[in-house]
MIPALO-418293 format. One record per residue: x, y, z of N, C-alpha, C in turn; residue in one letter; residue number from 1. Coordinates in steps of 0.02 Angstrom, whole numbers. Example, Ala and Ser with C-alpha at 12.3 -4.5 7.8 and 13.67 -1.06 7.14 Angstrom:
> 660, -284, 390, 615, -225, 390, 660, -165, 390, a, 1
> 642, -112, 354, 684, -53, 357, 645, 2, 394, s, 2
This chain:
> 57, -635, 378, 118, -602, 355, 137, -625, 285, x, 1
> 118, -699, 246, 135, -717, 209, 96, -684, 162, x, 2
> 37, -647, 158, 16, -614, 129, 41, -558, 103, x, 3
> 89, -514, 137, 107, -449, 128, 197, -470, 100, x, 4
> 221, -518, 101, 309, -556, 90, 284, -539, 21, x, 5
> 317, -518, -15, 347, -504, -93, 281, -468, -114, x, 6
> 218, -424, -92, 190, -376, -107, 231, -314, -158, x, 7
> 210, -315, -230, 271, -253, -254, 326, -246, -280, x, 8
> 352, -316, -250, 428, -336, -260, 459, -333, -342, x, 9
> 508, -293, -347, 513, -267, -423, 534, -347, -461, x, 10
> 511, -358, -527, 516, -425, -565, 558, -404, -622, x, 11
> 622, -420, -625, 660, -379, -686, 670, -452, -708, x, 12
> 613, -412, -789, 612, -455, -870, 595, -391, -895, x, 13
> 622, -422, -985, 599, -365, -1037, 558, -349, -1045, x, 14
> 502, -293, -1060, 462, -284, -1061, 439, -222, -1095, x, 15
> 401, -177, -1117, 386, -128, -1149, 399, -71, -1093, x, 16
> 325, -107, -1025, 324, -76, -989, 384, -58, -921, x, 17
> 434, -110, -933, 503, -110, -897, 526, -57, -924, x, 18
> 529, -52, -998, 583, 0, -1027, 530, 98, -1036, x, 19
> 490, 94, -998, 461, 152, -1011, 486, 177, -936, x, 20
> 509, 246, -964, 526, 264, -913, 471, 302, -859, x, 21
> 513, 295, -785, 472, 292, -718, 432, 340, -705, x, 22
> 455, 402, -733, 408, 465, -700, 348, 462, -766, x, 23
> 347, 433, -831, 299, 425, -854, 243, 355, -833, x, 24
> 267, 315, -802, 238, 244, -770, 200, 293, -695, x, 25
> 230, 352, -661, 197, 369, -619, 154, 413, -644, x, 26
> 155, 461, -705, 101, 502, -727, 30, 434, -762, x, 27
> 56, 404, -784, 3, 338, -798, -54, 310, -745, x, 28
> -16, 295, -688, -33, 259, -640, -71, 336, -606, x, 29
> -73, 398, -594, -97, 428, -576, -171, 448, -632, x, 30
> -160, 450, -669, -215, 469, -729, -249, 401, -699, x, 31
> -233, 358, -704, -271, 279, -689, -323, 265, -623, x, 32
> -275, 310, -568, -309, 317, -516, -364, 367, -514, x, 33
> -366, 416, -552, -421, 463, -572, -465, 459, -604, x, 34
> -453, 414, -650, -510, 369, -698, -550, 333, -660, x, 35
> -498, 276, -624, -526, 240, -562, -585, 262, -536, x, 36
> -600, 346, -494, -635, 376, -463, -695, 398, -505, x, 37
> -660, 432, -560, -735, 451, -606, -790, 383, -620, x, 38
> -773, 353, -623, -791, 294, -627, -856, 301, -585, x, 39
> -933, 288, -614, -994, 298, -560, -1024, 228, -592, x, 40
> -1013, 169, -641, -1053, 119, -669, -1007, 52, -665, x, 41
> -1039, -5, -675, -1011, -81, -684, -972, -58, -745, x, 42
> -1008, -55, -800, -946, -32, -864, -886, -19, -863, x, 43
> -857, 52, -832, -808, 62, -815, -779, 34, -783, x, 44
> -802, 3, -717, -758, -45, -697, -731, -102, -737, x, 45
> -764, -128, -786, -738, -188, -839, -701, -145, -898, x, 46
> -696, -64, -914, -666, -52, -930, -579, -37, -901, x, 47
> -580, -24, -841, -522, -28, -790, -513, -98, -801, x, 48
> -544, -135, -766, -512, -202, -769, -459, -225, -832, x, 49
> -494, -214, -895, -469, -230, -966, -396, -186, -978, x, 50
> -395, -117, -940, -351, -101, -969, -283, -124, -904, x, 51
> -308, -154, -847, -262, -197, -815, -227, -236, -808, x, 52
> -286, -290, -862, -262, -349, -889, -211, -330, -952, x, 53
> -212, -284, -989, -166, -271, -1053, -117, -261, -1029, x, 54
> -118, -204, -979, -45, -187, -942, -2, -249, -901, x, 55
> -48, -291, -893, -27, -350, -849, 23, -383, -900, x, 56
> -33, -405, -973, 29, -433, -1017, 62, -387, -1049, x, 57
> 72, -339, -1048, 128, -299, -1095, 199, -283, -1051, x, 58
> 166, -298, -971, 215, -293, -918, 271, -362, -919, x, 59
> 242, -411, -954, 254, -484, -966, 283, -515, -882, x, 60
> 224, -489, -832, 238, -515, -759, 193, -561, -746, x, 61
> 205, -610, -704, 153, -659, -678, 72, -604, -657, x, 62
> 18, -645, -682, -48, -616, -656, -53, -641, -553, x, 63
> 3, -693, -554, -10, -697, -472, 30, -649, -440, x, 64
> 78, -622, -460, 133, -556, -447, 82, -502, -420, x, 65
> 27, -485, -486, -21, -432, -471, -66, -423, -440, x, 66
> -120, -493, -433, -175, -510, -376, -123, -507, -319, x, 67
> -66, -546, -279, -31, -554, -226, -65, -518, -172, x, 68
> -93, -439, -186, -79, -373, -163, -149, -392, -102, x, 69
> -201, -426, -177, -282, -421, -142, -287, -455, -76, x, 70
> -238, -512, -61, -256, -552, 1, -229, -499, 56, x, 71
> -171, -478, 40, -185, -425, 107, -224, -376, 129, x, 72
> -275, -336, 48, -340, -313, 90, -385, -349, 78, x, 73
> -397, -390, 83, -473, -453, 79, -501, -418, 136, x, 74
> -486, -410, 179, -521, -378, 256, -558, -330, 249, x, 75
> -530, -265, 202, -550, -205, 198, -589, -233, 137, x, 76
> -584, -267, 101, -632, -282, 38, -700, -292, 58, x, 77
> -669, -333, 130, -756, -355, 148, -782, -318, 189, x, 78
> -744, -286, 230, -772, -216, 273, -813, -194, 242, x, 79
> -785, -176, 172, -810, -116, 129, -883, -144, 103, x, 80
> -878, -195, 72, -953, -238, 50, -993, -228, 126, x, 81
> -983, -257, 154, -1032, -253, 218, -1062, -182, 243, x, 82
> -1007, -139, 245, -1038, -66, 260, -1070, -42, 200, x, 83
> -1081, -77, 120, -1093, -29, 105, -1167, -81, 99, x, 84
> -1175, -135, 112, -1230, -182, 88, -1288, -184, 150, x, 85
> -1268, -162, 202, -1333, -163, 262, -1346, -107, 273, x, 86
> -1396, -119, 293, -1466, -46, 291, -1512, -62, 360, x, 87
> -1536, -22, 377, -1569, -35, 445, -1633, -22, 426, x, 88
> -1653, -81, 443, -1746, -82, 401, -1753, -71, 365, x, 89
> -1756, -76, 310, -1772, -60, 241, -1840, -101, 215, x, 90
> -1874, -58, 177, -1947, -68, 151, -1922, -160, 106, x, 91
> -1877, -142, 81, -1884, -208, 42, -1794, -235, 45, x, 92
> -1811, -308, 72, -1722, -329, 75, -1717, -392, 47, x, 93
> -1667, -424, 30, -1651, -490, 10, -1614, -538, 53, x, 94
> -1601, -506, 114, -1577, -547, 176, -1589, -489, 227, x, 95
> -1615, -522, 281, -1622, -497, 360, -1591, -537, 397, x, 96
> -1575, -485, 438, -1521, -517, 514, -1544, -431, 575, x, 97
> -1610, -481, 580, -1658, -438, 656, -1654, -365, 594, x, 98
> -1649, -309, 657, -1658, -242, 596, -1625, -244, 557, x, 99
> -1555, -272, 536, -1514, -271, 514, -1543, -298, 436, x, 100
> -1535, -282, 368, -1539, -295, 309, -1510, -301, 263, x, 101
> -1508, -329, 185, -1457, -328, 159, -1517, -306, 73, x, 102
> -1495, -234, 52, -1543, -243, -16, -1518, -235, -67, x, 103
> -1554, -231, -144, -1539, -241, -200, -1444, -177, -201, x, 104
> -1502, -127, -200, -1453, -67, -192, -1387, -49, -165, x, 105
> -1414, -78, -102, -1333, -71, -47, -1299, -134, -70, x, 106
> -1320, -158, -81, -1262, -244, -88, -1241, -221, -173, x, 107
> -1278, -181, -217, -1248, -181, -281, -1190, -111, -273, x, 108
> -1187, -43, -212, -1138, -13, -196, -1088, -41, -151, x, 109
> -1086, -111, -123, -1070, -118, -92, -1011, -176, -143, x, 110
> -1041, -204, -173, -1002, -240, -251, -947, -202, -291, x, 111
> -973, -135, -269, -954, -92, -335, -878, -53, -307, x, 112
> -897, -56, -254, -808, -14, -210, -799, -63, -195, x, 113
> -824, -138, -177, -764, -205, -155, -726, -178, -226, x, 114
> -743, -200, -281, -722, -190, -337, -667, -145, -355, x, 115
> -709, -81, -347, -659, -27, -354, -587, -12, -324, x, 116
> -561, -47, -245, -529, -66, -215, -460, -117, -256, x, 117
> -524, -156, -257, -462, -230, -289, -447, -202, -341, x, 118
> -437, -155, -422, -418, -143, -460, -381, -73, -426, x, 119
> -405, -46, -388, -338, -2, -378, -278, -36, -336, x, 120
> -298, -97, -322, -210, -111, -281, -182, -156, -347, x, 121
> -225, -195, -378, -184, -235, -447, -179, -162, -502, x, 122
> -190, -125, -515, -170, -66, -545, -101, -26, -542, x, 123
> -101, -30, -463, -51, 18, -454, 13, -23, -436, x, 124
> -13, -93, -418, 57, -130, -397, 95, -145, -447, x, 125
> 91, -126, -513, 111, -147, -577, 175, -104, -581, x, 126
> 163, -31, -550, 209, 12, -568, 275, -5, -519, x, 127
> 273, -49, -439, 344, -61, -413, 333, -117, -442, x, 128
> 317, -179, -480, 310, -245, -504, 377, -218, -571, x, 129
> 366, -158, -594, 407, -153, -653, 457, -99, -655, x, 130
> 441, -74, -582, 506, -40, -583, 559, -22, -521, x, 131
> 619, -29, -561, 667, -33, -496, 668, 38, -434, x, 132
> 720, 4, -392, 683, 68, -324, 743, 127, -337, x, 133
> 789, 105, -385, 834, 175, -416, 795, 216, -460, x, 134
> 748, 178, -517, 720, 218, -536, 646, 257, -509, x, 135
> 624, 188, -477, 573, 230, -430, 591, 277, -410, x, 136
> 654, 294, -364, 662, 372, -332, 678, 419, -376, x, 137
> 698, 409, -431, 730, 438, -476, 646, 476, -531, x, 138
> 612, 422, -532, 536, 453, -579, 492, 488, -507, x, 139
> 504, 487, -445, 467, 541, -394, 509, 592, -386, x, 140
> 589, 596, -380, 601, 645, -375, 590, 704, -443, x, 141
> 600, 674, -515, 575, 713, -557, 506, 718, -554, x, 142
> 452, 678, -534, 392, 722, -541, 358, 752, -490, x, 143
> 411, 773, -443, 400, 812, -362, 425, 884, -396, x, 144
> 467, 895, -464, 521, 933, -460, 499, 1005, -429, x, 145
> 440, 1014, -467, 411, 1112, -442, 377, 1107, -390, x, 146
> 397, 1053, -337, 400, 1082, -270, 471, 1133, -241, x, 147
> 513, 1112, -281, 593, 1145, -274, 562, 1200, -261, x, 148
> 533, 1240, -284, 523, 1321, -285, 509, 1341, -226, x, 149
> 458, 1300, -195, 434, 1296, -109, 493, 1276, -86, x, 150
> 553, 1277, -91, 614, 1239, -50, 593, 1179, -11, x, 151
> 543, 1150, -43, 552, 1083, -19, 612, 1018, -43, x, 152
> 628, 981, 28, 710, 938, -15, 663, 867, -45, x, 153
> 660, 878, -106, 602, 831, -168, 656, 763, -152, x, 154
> 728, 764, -166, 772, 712, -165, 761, 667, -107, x, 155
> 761, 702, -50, 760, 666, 26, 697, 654, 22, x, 156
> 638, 657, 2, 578, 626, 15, 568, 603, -32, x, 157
> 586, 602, -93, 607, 533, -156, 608, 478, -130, x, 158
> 686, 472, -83, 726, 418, -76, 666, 401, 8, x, 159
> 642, 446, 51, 626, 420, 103, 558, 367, 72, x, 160
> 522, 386, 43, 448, 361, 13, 491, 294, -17, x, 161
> 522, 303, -58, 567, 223, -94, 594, 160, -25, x, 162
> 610, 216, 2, 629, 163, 63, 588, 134, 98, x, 163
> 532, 178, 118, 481, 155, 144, 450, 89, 123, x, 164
> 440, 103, 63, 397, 53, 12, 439, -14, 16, x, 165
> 480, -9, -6, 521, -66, -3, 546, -93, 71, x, 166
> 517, -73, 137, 518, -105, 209, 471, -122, 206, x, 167
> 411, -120, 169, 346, -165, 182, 346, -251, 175, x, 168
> 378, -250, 122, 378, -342, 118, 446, -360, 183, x, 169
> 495, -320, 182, 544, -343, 228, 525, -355, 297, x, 170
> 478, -291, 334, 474, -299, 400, 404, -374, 387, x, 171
> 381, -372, 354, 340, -449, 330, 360, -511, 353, x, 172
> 415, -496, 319, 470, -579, 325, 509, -561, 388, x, 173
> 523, -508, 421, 539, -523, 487, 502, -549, 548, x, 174
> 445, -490, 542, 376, -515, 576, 351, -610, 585, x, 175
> 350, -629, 529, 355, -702, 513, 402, -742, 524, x, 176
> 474, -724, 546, 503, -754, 578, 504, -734, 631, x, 177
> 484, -690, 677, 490, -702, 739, 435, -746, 770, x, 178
> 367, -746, 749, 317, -768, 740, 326, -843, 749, x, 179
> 373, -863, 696, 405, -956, 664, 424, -975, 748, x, 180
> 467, -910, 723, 532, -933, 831, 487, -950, 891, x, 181
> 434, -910, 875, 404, -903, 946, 357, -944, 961, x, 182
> 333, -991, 885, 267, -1046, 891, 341, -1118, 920, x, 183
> 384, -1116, 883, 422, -1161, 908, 460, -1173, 949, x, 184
> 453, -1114, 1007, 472, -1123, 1095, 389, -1130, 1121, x, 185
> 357, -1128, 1087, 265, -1153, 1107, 226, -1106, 1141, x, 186
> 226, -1038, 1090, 185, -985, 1077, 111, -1007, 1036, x, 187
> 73, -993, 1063, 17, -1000, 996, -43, -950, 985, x, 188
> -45, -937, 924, -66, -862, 901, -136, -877, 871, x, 189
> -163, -937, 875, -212, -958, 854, -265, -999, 900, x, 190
> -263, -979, 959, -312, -994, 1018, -348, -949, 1070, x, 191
> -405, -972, 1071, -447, -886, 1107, -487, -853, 1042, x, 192
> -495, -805, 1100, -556, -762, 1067, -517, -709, 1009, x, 193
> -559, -642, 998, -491, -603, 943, -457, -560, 992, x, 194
> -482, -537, 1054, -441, -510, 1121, -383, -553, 1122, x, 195
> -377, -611, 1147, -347, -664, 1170, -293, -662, 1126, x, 196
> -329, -685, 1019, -245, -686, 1005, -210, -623, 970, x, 197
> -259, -550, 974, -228, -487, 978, -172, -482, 1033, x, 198
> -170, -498, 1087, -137, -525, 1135, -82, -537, 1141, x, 199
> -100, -610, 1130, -28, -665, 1099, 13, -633, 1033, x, 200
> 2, -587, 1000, 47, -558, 964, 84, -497, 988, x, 201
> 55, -472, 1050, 93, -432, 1097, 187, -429, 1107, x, 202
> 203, -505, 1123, 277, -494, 1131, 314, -496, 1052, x, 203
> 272, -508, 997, 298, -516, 922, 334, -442, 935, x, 204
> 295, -385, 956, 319, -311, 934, 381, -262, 957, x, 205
> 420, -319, 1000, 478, -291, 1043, 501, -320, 990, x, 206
> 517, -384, 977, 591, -400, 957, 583, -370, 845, x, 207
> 518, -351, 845, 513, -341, 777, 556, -266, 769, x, 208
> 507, -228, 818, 546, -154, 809, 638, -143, 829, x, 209
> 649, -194, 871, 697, -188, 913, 746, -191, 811, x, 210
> 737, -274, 769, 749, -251, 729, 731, -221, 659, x, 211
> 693, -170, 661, 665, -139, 620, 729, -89, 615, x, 212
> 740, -43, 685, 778, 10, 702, 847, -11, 688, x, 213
> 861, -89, 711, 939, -102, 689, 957, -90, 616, x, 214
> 914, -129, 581, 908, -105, 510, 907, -38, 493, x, 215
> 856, -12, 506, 877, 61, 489, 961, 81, 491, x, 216
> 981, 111, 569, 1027, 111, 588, 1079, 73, 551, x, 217
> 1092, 27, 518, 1147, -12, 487, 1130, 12, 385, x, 218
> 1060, 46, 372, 1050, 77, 332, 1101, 144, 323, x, 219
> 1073, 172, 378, 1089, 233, 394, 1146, 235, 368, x, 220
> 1211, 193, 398, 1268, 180, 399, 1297, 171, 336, x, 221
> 1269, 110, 318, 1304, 120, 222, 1295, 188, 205, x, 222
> 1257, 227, 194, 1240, 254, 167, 1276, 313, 170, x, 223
> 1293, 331, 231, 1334, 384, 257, 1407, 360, 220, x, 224
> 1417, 278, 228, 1489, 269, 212, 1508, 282, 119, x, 225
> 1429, 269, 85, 1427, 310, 12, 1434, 381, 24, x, 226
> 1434, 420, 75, 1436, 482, 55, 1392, 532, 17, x, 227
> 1326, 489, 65, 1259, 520, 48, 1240, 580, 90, x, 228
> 1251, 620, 52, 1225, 686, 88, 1154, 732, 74, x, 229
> 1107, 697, 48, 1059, 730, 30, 1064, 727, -53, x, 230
> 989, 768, -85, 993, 774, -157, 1042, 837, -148, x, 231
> 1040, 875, -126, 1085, 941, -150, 1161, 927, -193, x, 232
> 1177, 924, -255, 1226, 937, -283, 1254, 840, -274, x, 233
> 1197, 800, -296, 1203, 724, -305, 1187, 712, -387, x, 234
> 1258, 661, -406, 1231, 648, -485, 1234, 593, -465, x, 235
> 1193, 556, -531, 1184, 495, -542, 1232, 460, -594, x, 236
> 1237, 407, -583, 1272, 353, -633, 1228, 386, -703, x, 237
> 1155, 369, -689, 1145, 355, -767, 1068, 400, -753, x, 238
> 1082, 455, -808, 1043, 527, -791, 990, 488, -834, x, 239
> 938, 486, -782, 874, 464, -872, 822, 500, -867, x, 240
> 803, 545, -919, 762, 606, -962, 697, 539, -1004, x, 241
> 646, 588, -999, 574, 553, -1044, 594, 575, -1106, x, 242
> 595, 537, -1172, 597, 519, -1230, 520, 543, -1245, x, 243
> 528, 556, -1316, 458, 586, -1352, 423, 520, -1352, x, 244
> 436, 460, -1347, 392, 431, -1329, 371, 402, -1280, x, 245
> 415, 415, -1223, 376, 399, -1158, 322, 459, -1133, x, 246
> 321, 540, -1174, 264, 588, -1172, 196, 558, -1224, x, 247
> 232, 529, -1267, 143, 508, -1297, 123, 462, -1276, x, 248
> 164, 411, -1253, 123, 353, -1207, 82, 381, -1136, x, 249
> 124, 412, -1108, 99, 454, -1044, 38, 488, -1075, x, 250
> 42, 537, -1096, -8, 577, -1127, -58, 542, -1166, x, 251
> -48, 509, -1208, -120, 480, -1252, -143, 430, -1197, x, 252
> -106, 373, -1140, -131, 341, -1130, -179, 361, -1071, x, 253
> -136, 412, -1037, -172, 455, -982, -228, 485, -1016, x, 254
> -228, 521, -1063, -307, 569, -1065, -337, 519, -1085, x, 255
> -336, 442, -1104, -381, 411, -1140, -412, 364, -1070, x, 256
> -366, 373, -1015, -416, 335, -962, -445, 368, -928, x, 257
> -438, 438, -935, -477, 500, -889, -535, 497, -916, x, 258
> -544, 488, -990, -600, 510, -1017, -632, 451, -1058, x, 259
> -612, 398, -1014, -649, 338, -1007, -711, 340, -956, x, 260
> -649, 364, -906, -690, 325, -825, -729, 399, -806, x, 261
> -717, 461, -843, -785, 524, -861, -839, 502, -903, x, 262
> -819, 461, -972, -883, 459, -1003, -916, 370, -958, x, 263
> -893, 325, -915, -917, 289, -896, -943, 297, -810, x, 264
């Protein structure tokens, strides 16, 4: 659980990338993730990486803020290497285990999406690392906007997705304390097989949800007592519009990683 506690968690300092506004930090981070994909060579990946690390310092956030993310998929990192690195008999391998093999090829695709993985979660965690969850809802509901036309309510699934995001590190640190409570009435979650302590985390899930829902529910409640009724006919304190230069940053920096991770 200590893995996933402050995953995201917004870090307010000055910064370039603090003061650029949100719905251009989400057109960024989406161009980024698309680059990400075009991406078919090692190159590009050290070209992603580089432009991670720049954003890292121009974000002026801790580099442990941004790795934080990888220990909670280390699992899927290695899933992913393993499925993509064994081969069943293969003419020529560099490790055997019975039919089971490991060769040049599969272990170098299997390198290459561990990879691809870990730079899309330090990539994208940059954008709640630097920005707040007012403006977070505030840069999705403007770049949801021409769903309006479909009468979809863009505001209420703004604010639900913001909320969401921001219960991930919380139900974390609850999870972990019930966890604390329950090793010290002499629970233990670390004996047996993986049946055994899949198991022993069995009674963790009553008292977690029990308050997951209170929370909500006491959410719910402020919220109603603000006199939240939906986006329909809701202003904000502080209306914030993209500046001509949060479109050329968006724009030059976006087509220049699309047509990175195309020509790499």
């Amino acid at each position: 659980m200590k893995r996933i506690t402050g995953i995201g968690q917004y870090i307010a300092v000055d910064s370039p990338l603090h003061r650029l506004d949100a719905a251009a930090k989400l057109g960024l981070v989406t161009a980024y993730t698309v680059a990400l994909f075009l991406v078919t060579g090692f190159p590009g990946l050290v070209a992603m990486a580089a432009a991670v690390a720049i954003a890292t310092r121009v974000a002026n956030v801790p580099p442990r803020a941004v790795a934080r993310g990888l220990r909670a998929v280390g699992l899927l990192m290695v899933f992913t290497l393993l499925a993509n690195s064994l081969r069943w008999q293969p003419a020529e391998a560099l490790l055997r285990l019975g039919p089971l093999a490991v060769d040049g090829e599969g272990l170098r695709a299997g390198v290459f999406f561990a990879i691809r993985i870990m730079l899309l979660v330090t990539g994208t965690s940059l954008l709640t690392l630097t920005t707040s969850p007012i403006q977070l809802a505030g840069g999705i509901e403007r770049g949801l906007a021409p769903l309006k036309l479909l009468r979809v309510p863009i505001g209420d699934l703004a604010m639900t997705l913001t909320i969401a995001l921001r219960f991930i590190p919380t139900t974390a640190e609850e999870a972990e304390r019930i966890i604390t409570a329950q090793q010290a009435r002499g629970a233990s979650f670390d004996t047996g097989g993986p049946i055994a302590r899949a198991r022993a985390y069995t009674p963790v899930l009553v008292p977690l949800f029990f308050q997951l829902f209170r929370r909500a529910d006491a959410l719910a409640t402020a919220m109603e007592a603000r006199c939240y009724r939906g986006s329909e006919g809701r202003t904000r304190l502080r209306e914030e519009r993209m500046g001509p230069s949060d479109w050329v940053t968006m724009l030059g920096i976006g087509a220049a990683l699309i047509g990175v991770g195309w020509w790499l």
